[in-house]
C-alpha positions as CSV (number, residue, x, y, z in Angstrom):
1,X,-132.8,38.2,-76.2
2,X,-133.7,36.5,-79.1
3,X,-131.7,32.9,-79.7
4,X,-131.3,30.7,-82.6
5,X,-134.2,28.0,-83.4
6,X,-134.6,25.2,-81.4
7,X,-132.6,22.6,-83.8
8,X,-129.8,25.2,-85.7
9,X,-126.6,25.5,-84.5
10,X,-124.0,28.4,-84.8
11,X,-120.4,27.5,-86.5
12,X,-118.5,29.5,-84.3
13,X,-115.1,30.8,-85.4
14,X,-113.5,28.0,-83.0
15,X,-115.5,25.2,-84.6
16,X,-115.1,26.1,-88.1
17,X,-111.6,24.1,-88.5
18,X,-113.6,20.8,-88.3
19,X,-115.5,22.0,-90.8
20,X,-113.3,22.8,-93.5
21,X,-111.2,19.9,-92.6
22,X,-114.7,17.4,-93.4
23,X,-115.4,19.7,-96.7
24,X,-112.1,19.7,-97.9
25,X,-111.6,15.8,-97.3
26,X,-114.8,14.3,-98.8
27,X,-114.9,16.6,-101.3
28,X,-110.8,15.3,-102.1
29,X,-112.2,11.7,-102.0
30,X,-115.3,12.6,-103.8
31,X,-113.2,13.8,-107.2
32,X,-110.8,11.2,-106.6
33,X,-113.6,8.5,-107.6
34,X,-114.2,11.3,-111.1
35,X,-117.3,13.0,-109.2
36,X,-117.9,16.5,-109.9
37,X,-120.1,19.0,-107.6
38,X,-123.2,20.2,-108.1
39,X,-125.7,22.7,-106.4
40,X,-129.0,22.8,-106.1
41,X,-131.6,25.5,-104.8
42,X,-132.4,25.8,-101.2
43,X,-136.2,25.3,-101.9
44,X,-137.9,23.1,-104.5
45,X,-141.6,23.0,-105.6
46,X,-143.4,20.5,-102.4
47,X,-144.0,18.3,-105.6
48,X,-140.7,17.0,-106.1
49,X,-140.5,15.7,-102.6
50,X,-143.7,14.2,-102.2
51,X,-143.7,12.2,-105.5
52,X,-140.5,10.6,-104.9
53,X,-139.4,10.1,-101.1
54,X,-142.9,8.7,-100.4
55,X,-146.4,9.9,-99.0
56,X,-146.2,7.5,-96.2
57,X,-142.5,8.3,-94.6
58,X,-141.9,10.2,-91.8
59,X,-139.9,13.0,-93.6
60,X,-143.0,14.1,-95.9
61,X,-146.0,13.4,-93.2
62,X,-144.2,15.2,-90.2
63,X,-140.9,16.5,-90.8
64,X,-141.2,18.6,-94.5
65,X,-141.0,22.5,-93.9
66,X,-143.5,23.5,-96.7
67,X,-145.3,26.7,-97.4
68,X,-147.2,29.0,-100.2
69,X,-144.6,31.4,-101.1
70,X,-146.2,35.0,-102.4
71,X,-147.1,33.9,-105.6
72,X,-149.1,30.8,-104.8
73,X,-146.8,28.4,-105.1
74,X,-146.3,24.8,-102.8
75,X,-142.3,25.4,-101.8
76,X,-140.4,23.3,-99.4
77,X,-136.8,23.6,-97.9
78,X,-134.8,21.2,-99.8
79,X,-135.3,17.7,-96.3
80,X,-132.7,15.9,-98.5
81,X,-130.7,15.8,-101.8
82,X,-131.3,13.4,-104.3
83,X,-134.5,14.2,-105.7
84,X,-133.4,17.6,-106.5
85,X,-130.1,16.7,-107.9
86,X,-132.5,13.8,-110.3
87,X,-134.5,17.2,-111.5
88,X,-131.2,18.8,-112.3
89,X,-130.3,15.9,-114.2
90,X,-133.0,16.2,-116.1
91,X,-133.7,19.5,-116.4
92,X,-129.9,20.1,-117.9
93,X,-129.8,17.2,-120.1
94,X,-126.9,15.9,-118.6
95,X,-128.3,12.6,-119.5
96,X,-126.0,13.4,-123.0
97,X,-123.0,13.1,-120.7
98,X,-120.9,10.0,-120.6
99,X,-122.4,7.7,-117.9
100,X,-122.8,6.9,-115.7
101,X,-122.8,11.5,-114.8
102,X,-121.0,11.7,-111.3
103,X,-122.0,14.0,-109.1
104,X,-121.6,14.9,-105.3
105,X,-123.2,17.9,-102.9
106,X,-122.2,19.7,-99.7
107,X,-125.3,21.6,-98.6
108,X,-127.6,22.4,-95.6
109,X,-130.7,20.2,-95.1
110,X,-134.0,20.9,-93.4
111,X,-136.3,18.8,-91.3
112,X,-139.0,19.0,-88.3
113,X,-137.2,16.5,-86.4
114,X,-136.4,15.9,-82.2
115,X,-133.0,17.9,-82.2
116,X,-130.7,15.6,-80.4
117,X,-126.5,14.7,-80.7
118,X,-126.1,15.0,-83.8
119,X,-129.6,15.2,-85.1
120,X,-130.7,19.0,-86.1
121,X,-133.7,20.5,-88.1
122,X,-131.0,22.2,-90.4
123,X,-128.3,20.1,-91.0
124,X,-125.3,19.5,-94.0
125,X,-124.6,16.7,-96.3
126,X,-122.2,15.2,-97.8
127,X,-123.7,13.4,-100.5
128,X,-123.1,11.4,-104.0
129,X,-125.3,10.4,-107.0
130,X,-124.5,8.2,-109.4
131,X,-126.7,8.0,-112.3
132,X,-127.0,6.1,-115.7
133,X,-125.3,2.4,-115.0
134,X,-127.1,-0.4,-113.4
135,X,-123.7,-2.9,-113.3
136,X,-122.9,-3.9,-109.5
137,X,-119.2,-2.3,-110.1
138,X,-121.1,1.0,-109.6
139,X,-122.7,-0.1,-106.5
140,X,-119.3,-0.8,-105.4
141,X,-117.5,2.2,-106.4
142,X,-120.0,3.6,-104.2
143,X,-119.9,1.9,-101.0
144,X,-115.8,2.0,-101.7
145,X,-116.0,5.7,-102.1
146,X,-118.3,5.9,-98.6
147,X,-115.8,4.2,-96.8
148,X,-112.7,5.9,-98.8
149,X,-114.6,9.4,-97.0
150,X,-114.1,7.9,-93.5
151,X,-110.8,6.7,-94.0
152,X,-109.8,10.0,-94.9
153,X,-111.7,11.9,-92.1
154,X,-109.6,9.0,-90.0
155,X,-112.8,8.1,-88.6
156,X,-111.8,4.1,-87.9
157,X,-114.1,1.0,-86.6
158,X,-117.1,1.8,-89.1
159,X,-118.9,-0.7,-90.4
160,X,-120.8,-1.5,-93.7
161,X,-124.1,-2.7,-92.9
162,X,-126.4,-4.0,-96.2
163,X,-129.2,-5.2,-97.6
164,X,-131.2,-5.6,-100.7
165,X,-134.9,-5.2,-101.2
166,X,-135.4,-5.8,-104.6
167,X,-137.1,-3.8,-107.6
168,X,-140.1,-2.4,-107.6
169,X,-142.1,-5.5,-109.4
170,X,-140.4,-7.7,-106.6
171,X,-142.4,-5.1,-103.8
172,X,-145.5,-6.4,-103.9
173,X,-145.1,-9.9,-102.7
174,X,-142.6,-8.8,-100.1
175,X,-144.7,-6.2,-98.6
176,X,-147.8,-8.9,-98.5
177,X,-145.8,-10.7,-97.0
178,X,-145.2,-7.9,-94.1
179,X,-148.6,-7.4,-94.0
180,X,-149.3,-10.9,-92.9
181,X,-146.5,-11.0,-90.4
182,X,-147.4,-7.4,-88.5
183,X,-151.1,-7.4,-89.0
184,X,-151.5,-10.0,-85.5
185,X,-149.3,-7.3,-83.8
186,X,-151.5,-3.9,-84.5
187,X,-152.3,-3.7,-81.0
188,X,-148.8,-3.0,-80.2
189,X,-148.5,-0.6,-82.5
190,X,-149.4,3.6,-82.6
191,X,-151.5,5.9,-84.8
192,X,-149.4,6.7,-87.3
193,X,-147.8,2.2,-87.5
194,X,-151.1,1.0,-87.9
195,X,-151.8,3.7,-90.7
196,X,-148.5,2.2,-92.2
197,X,-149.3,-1.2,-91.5
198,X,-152.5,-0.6,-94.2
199,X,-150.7,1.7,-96.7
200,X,-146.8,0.9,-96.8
201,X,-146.3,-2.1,-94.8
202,X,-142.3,-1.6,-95.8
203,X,-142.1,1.2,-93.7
204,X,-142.9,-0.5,-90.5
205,X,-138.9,-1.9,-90.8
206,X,-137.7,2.0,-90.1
207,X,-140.2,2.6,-87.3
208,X,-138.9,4.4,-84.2
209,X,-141.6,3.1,-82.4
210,X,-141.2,-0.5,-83.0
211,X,-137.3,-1.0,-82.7
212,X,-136.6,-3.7,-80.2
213,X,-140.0,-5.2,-80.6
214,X,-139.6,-9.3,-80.7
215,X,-141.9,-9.8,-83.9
216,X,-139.6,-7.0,-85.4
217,X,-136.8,-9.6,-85.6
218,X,-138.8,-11.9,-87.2
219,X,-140.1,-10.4,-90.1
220,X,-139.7,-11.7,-93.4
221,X,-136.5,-10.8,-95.4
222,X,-136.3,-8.8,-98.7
223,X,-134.0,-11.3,-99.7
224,X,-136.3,-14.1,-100.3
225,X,-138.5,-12.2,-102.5
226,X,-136.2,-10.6,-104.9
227,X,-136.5,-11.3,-108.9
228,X,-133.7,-13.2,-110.8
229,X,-132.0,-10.4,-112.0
230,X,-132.1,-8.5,-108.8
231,X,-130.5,-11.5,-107.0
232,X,-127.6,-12.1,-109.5
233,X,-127.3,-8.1,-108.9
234,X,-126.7,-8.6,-105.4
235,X,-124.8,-11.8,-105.7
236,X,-122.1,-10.2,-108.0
237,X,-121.8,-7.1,-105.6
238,X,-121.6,-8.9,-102.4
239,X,-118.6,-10.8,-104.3
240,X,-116.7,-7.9,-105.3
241,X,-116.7,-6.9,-101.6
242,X,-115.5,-10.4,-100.7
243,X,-112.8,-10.7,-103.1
244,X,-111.5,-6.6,-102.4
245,X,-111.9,-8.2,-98.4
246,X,-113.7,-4.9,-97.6
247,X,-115.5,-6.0,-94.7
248,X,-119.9,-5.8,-94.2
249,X,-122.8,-7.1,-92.5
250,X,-126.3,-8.0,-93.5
251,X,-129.2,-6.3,-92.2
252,X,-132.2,-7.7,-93.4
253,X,-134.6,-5.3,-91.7
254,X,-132.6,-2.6,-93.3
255,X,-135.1,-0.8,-96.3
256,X,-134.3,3.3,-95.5
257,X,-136.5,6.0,-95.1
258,X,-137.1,7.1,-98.8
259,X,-139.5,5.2,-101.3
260,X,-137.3,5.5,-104.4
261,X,-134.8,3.0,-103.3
262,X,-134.5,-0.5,-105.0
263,X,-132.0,-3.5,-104.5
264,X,-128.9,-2.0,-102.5
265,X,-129.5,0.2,-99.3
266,X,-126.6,0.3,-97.2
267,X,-125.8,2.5,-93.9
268,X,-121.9,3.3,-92.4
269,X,-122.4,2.9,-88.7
270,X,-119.8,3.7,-86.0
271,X,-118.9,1.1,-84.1
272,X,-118.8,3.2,-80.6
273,X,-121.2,1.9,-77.7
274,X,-123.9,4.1,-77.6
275,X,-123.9,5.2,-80.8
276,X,-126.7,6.9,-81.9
277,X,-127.4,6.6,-85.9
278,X,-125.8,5.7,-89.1
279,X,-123.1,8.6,-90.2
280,X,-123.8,8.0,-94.4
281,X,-126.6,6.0,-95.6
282,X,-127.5,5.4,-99.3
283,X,-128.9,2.9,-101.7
284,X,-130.1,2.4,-105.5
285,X,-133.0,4.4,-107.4
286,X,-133.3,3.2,-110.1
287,X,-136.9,3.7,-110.6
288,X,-136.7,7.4,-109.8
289,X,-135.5,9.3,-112.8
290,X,-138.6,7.9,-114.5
291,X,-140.9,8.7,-111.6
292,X,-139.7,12.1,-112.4
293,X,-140.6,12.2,-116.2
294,X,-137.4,10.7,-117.8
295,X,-136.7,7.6,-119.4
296,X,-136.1,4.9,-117.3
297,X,-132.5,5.4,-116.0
298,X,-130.3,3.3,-112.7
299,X,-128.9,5.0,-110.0
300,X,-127.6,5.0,-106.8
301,X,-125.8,7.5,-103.8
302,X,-125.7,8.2,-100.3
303,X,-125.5,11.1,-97.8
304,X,-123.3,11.4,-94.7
305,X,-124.2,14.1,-92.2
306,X,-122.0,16.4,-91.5
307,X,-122.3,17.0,-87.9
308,X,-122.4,13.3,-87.3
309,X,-119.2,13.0,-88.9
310,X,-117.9,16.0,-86.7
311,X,-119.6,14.6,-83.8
312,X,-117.6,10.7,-84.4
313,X,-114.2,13.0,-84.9
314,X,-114.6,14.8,-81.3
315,X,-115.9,11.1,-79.8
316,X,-112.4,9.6,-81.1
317,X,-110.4,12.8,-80.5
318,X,-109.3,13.6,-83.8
319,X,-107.9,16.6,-84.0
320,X,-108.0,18.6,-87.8
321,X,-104.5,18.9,-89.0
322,X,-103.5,22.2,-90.3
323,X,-104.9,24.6,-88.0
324,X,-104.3,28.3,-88.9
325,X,-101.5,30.2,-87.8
326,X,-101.5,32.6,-85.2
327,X,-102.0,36.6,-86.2
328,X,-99.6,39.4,-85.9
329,X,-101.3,42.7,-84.6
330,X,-99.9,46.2,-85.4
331,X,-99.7,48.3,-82.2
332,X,-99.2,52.3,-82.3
333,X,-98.4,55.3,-80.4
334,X,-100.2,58.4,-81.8
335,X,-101.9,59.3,-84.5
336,X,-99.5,59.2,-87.1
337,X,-97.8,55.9,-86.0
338,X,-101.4,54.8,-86.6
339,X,-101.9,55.8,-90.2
340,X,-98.5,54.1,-90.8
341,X,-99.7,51.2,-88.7
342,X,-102.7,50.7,-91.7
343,X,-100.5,51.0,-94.2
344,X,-97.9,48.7,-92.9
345,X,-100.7,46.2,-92.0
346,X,-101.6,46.2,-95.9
347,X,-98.7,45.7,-97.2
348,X,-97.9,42.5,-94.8
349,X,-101.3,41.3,-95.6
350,X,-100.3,41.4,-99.2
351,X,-96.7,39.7,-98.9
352,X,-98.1,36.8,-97.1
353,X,-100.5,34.2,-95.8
354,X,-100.8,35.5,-92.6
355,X,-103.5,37.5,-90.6
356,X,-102.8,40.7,-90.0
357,X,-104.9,43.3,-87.7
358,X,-104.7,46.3,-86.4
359,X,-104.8,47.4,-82.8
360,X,-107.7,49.0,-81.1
361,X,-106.9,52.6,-80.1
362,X,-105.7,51.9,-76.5
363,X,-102.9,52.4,-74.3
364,X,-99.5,50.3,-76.0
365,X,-99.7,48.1,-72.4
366,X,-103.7,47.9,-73.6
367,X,-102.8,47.0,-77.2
368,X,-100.1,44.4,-75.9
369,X,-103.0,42.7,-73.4
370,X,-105.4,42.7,-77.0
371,X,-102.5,41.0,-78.9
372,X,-102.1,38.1,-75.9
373,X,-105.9,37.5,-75.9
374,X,-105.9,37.4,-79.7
375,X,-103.5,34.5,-79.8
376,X,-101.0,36.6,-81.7
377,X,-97.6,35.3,-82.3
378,X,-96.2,38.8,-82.8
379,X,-96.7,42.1,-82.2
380,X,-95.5,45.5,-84.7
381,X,-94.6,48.7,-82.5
382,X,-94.6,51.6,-84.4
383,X,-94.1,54.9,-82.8
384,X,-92.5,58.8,-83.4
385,X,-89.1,57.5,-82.6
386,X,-89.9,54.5,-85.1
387,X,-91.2,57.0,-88.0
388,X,-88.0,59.2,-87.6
389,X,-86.2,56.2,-88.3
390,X,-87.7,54.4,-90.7
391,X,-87.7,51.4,-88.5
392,X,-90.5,49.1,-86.7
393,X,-89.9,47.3,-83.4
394,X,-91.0,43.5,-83.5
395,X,-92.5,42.2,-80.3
396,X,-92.3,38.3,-79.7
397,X,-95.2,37.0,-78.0
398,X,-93.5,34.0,-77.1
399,X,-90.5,35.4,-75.5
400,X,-91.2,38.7,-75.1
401,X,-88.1,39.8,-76.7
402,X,-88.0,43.3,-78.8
403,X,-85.9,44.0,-81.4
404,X,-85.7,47.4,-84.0
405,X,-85.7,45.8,-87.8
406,X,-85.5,48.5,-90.6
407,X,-89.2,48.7,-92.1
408,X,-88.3,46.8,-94.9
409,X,-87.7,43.7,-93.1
410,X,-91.4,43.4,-91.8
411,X,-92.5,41.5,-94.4
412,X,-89.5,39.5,-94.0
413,X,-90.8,38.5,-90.3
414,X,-94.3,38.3,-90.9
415,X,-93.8,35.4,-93.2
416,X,-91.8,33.4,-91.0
């Protein structure tokens, strides 16, 4: 019996609440902060992905699915969003736009990872771009707009961890300075660490393998080697935050897994023992528009996984408000009850919100048992006697009370 790949998931009919109740809320906060949606293909050329999140990260060496498509063609399933959503930038112009161009994304991700809670090879985002205005106010409408989401999911005790690691012409005295401080531990490292340790020293900080080490702690800070106008950046953001009393913590080992980032990177972790991962994680770009072909242009966004979030809601309880109402089922006796029975079933569809179906052709006690295992909170008899009369006999599942109504009341009680 075939299944579905090792790291998918089915959305089942009883999960999908949660998921409509996370879409509809970020996507509320998300235009509530003036940011517009945008989607992006599934796929993108293998280009896009290399050149900007980094030859020496973990998502392009081992977790990218890639392949030649029919025409010749290097394609890879889109591993995350905002690359893509700086080619569509581009691509559309939308640079003309007032800036900085707004922008957010709900859409399924793809990566060769270890499937664990909360942690699939296809997953969703939630995610934000901001692009076209370096000024710290937009770093903070950000992070503001990252914990707005929570708020709103009433996902409580999350917490703001930063960090800043400079611009790019800031990099190469900081990751010298890396290189000194790891090269006396290479024996403690693997394969793939010591192949970092000589080509991207910076990535060493995001290391599976090396979390918890001793010399980890120690390592130098991005701090202490950012330029001037990186630090008064930082120094400005970190006292907006102060002043607005939204609450952080400094991370200095914190850089993220992606290349393109420069001078804020910040994750949103829960504050549950034994959890896992960040929920939404995000930083600046501001070198990555140009990287692409465009003038050089500021940025900055996160992403927040979906099923995390769902995942943090079920931890705490949460419950979606809203949930749909029950169903009424139309149950018949004969075949002319049952033609009336479709019709009938229309026409309550059409005069209200709620779901209406139509019995299998059973036995009325078998119809009734269908309607109880369906959840219904009502039940529509229609029969000879009830076609002679122009009535329909109503059926509360709750009660189990029955009551004739003239036909033209049906909509009447369907809507209740």
């Amino acid at each position: 019996m075939h299944q579905a790949p090792r790291g998918t998931a089915d959305i089942l009919p009883g999960q999908q609440r949660y998921w409509s109740f996370v879409y509809g809320t970020v996507a509320e906060a998300a235009r509530a902060f003036g940011y517009e949606r945008i989607d992006t293909p599934i796929f993108e050329d293998t280009a896009l992905f290399a050149r900007t999140v980094g030859e020496e990260t973990d998502i392009v060496q081992k977790e990218m699915y890639s392949f030649e498509d029919r025409g010749g063609q290097e394609i890879t399933l889109r591993p995350e969003g905002t690359a893509a959503v700086c080619r569509a930038y581009l691509e559309h112009g939308l640079h003309n736009q007032p800036l900085p161009v707004r922008l957010y994304y709900l859409c399924p991700m793809f990566r060769y990872d270890r499937p664990q809670a909360g942690r699939f090879r296809q997953f969703h985002q939630f995610g934000i771009e901001a692009i076209g205005d370096p000024d710290a106010t937009v770093d903070l409408e950000v992070l503001q707009l990252a914990m707005e989401s929570m708020e709103r999911l009433g996902l409580g005790g999350m917490t703001l961890v930063l960090n800043n690691i400079g611009d790019a012409a800031d990099r190469p005295r900081y990751v010298e300075a890396l290189r000194e401080h790891f090269s006396p531990h290479a024996a403690h490292m693997g394969k793939d660490d010591r192949r970092r340790l000589d080509t991207n020293p910076l990535r060493l900080l995001d290391s599976k393998e090396l979390a918890g080490e001793s010399f980890m702690a120690s390592a130098p800070r991005s701090v202490d080697y950012i330029g001037d106008e990186a630090r008064e950046h930082w120094q400005e953001l970190l006292g907006y935050l102060d002043a607005l009393g939204i609450a952080y913590r400094l991370d200095h080992t914190l850089v993220r897994g992606l290349d393109y980032y420069t001078r804020t990177v910040f994750e949103v972790h829960p504050s549950r023992e034994g959890a896992q991962s960040a929920v939404c994680a995000g930083g600046r770009y501001d070198g990555l528009i140009e990287q692409l072909g465009g003038r050089p242009t500021p940025g900055i966004g996160f992403a927040a996984g979906v099923e995390r979030l769902i995942l943090n809601l079920r931890d705490q309880g949460t419950e979606p408000p809203g949930t749909a109402s029950a169903p009424l089922v139309m149950a018949y006796r004969g075949p002319r009850a049952k033609a009336e029975a479709v019709r009938l079933a229309a026409t309550l569809r059409a005069a209200s919100d709620t779901a209406v179906v139509v019995a299998p052709p059973r036995s009325l006690k078998a119809q009734l048992r269908y309607a109880s295992a369906l959840g219904a909170r009502g039940v529509f008899i229609l029969g000879d006697a009830e076609l002679e009369n122009g009535t329909v006999t109503y059926r509360d599942m709750a009660t189990s009370e029955q009551r004739e109504v003239p036909m033209a009341q049906a909509a009447g009680l369907a809507a209740r």
